[in-house]
C-alpha positions in Angstrom: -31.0 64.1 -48.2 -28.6 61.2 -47.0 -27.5 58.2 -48.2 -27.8 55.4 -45.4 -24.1 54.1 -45.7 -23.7 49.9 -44.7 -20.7 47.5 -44.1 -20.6 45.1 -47.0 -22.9 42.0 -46.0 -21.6 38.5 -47.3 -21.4 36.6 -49.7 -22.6 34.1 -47.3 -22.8 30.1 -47.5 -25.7 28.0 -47.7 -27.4 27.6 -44.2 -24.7 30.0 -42.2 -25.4 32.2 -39.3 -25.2 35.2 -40.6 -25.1 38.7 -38.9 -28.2 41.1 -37.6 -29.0 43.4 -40.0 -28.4 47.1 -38.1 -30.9 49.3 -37.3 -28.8 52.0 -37.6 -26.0 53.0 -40.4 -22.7 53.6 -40.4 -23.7 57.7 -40.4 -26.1 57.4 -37.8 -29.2 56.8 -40.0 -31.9 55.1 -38.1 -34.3 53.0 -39.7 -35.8 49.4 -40.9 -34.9 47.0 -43.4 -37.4 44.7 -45.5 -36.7 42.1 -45.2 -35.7 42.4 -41.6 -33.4 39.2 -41.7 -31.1 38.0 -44.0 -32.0 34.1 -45.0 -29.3 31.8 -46.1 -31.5 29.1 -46.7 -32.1 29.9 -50.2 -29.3 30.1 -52.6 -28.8 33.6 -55.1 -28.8 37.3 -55.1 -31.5 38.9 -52.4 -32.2 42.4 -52.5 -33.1 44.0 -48.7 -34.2 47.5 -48.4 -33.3 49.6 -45.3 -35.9 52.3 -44.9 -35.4 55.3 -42.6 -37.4 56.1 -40.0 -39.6 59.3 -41.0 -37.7 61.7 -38.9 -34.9 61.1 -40.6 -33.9 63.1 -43.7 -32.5 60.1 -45.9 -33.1 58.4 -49.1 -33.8 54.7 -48.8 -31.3 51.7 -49.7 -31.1 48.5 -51.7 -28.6 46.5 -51.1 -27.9 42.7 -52.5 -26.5 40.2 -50.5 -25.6 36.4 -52.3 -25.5 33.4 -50.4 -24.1 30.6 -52.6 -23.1 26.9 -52.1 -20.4 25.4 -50.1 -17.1 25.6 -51.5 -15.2 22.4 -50.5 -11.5 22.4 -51.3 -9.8 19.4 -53.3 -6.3 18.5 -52.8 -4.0 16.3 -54.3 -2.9 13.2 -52.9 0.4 13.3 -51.1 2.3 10.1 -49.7 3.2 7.9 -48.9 6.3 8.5 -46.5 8.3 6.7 -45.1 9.4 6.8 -41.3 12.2 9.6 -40.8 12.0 11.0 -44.0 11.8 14.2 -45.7 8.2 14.9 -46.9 8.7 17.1 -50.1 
């Protein structure tokens, strides 16, 4: 039997768009996935199953996808400058 075969999906942020879940693999394997889309409105580790359809002569698939919080980057203060002069 197959193994349905998947582009990694995420890690995704809070609240994001993120893409359709296929209905087909990578190797041509058609089938379903439970659940059928992937929510990023609740942050952690999901598990989605992809099912093949029963004409298909494959093995079903787990995969985990994470959707974490927002990171937001911290810098460190630069300035002032003065007028003309070489920012370092």
């Amino acid at each position: 039997m197959a193994k349905p075969n998947f582009q990694q999906f995420g890690p995704y942020c809070l609240n994001v768009t993120p893409e359709i879940l296929p209905d087909v693999s990578i190797n041509e394997i058609k089938g379903t996935w439970k659940p059928a889309i992937i929510d990023t409105k609740t942050k952690g580790t999901q598990t989605y199953t992809f099912t093949p359809d029963a004409d298909q002569c494959a093995l079903s698939v787990k995969i985990e996808i994470e959707v974490s919080d927002e990171i937001k980057p911290v810098f460190v203060a630069l300035g002032p400058f003065c007028v003309n002069s070489d920012a370092h």
